[in-house]
N, C-alpha and C positions, 0 to 999 in steps of 0.2 A: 624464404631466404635459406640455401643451403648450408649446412654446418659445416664450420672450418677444420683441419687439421688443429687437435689440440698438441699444439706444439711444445708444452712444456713438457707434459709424457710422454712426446715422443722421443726430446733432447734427453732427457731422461734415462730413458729406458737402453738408448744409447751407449750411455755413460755405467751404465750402472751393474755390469759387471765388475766394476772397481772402486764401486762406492763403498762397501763393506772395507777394503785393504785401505781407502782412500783415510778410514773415520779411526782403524786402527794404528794408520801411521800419525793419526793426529792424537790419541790415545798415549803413546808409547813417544812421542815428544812433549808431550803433557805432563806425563808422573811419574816421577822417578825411578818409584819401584820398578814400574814395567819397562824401564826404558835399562834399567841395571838388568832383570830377565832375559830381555831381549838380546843386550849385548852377551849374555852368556851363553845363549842359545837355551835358552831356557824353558822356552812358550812351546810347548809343546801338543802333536796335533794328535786324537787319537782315533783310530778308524770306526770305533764304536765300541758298546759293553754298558752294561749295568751300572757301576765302577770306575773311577781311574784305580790305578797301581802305580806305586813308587818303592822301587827298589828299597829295602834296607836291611843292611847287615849287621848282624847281633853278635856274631863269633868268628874267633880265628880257627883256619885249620891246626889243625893240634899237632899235627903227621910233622909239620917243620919244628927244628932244635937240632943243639949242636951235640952231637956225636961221636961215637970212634970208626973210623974209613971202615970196619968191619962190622960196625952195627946195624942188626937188622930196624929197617925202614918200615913203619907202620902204616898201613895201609886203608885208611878208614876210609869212610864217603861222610866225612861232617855236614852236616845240614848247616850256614852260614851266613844263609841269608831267607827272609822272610818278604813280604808283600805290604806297608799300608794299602786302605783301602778307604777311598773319598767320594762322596756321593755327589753328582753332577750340580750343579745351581745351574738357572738363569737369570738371565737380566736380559730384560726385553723393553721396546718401546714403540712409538707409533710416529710417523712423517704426513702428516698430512699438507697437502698440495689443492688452495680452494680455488674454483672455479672462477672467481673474483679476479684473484689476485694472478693468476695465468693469465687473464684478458688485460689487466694490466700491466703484464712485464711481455707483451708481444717483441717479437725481433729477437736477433739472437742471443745480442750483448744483454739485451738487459733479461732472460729468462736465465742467459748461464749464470748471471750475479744473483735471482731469484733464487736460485737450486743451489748456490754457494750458500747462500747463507740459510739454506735449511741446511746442507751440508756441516756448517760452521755448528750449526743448534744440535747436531747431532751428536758430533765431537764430543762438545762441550760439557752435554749433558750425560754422553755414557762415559765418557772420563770421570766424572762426580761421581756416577750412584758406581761403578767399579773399582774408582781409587776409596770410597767409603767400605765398599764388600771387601777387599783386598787385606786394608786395612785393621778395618774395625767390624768384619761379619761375623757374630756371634757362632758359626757353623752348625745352628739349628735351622733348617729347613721352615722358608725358604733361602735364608740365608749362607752366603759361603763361608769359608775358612778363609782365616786371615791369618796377622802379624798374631792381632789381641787371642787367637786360640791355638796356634800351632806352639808362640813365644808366652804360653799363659804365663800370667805372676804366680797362679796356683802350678806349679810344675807336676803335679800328680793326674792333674786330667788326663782323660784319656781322647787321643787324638788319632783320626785314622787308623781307628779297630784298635789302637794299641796302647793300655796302660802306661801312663806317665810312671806309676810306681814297677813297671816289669825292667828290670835291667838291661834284658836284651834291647831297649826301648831307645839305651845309652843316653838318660839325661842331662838336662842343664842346672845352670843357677840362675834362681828368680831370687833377687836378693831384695831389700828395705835397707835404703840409706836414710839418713833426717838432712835438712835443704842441701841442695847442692854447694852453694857459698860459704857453706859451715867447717871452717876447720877445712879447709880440700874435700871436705868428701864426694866431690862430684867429680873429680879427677879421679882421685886413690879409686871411688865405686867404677868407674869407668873401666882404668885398668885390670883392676879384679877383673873383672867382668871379660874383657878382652882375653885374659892369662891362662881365663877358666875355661874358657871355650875356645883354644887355638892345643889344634895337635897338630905337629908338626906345618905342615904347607895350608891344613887345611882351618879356615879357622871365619869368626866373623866379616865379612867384607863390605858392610858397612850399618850406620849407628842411624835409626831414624827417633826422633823422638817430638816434642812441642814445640810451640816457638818460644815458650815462655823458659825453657831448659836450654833451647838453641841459645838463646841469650846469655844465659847463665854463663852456658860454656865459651861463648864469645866474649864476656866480660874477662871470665877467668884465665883470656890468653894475652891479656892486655900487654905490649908493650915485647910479645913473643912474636916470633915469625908463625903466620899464619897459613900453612900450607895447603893448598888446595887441587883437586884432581882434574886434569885439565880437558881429558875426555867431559869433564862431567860441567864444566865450566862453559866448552865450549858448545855443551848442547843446553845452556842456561839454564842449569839448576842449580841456585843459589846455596851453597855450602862452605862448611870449613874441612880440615882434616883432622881427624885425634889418630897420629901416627901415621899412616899410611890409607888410612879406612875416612870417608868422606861422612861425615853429618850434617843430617838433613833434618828437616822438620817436616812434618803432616798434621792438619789441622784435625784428622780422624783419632790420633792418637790420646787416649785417655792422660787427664792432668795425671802431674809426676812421674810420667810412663818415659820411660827409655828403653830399645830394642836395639840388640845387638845382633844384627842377620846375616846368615851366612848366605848368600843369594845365590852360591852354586849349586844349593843343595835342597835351593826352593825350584820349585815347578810350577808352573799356569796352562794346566792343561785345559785345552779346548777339544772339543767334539768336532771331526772333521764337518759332520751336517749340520752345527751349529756353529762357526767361526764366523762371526761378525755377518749375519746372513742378513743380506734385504730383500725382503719378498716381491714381486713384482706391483706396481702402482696399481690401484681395482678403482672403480667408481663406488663413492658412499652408496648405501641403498636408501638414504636418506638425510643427503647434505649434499650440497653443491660443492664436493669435494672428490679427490683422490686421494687415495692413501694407500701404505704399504706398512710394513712390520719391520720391525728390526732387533734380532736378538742374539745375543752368545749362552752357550751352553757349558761350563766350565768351572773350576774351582782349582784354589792352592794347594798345593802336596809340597808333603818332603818324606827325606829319605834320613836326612838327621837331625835330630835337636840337641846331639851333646857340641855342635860346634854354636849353637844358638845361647842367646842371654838375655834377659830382661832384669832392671833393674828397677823398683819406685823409689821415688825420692818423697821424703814426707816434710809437713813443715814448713814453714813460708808461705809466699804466694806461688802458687803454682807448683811445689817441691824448690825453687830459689831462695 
């Protein structure tokens, strides 16, 4: 009996220059943080290197001040700006497609619904282990950089080659409030926090924290107008506003943990040979399967932390 066209690999293989773009656009409607990146232009692709690099600048030129029309103008070469430097992570995984189950999704409609919903499984599950790396990745290898070490509580680490305690580093405040619901201080810690890290235009743009703080802060608007950002609404990601800036909740986020980010000044760089890559479908060499790989190569950067903030809330349940 001659062997058939295995038609699931081949609807596949098809398709699957765009299954990578297909899994990140399900990625980036998925979590918020990457979907705030995104809308900034954020996600950034790099052609290769050892390293990403993110701009950041430590000093003003000196040469500018106010003068007399006849003053001579000095003329230095201030050195201004410096480079973090961030070491690649991955996050990888596997699709596999069994022989079985191809023989039973023959015909077109039902193989496309087949490969949707590995497509679907794919999403789902590198939206998980990326929105946990993003978040909450300790940025020890293998691990990437997140919220919980660029925003540490301990503000003296050193992130991205670069001393928390070096000035040119321009720090934040990692403050200790006691519960939120205590006297205001989950408001008053809030605003601090916001005050402390806004220079001029440039400043936190938005507040992620618990759901157990998300609460908090929802209780403590009771009976206020509750404003909310309607890009952010209308691509369903459930929030409030504190002033102008949207809060969110992540379940990766450490109890009592509140982060205040400035997302324009965060980065998710990717490896152009590693952007959402799927390798092509192979036969198991010992399973009645096919399978492929799927992985990105990439990690968080910034260029600033003095517009960034974290705050813990201690006390109660959860910091409430």
């Amino acid at each position: 009996m001659p062997a058939g066209t295995n038609y699931g690999t081949a609807q596949l293989s098809r398709t699957q220059p765009n299954f990578g773009d297909e899994v990140f656009d399900g990625i980036s409607t998925n979590n918020s943080l990457v979907w705030m990146l995104r809308q900034s232009g954020n996600i950034k692709t790099s052609e290769g290197g050892r390293t990403f690099t993110h701009p950041l600048m430590y000093a003003l030129n000196t040469s500018f001040a106010a003068r007399a029309h006849d003053a001579t103008i000095p003329t230095p070469d201030p050195q201004t700006h410096t480079h973090s430097e961030w070491t690649p992570g991955v996050i990888s995984g596997s699709i596999t497609l069994f022989r079985l189950h191809q023989a039973m999704n023959q015909g077109k409609a039902a193989i496309l619904k087949y490969l949707e919903e590995k497509k679907q499984s794919a999403i789902t599950s590198m939206t998980e282990v990326l929105g946990d790396e993003l978040v909450d990745g300790s940025g020890t290898a293998p691990s990437w950089d997140s919220l919980e070490t660029i925003i540490s509580a301990t503000n003296t680490t050193t992130v991205g080659g670069i001393a928390g305690s070096d000035a040119t580093w321009q720090n934040y405040a990692a403050t200790t409030a006691t519960a939120f619901n205590t006297t205001n201080q989950g408001i008053t810690s809030m605003d601090a926090a916001v005050r402390g890290a806004t220079f001029g235009t440039k400043s936190p743009r938005a507040i992620f924290t618990t759901s157990v703080l998300y609460g908090g802060y929802y209780i403590s608007q009771a009976g206020n107008i509750r404003y909310y950002n309607e890009e952010l609404a209308d691509a369903h990601f459930e929030h409030l506003n504190f002033g102008r800036r949207p809060v969110l909740w992540d379940d990766n986020i450490d109890t009592g943990r509140m982060y205040f980010v400035d997302t324009d000044s965060l980065w998710l760089q990717v490896l152009k040979q590693g952007n959402l890559v799927t390798t092509s479908f192979l036969p198991s060499t010992n399973q009645l399967s096919d399978q492929a790989l799927m992985y990105i190569f990439g990690n968080l950067t910034t260029g600033s932390r003095r517009t960034q903030g974290v705050v813990t809330f201690t006390g109660g349940t959860g910091g409430v």
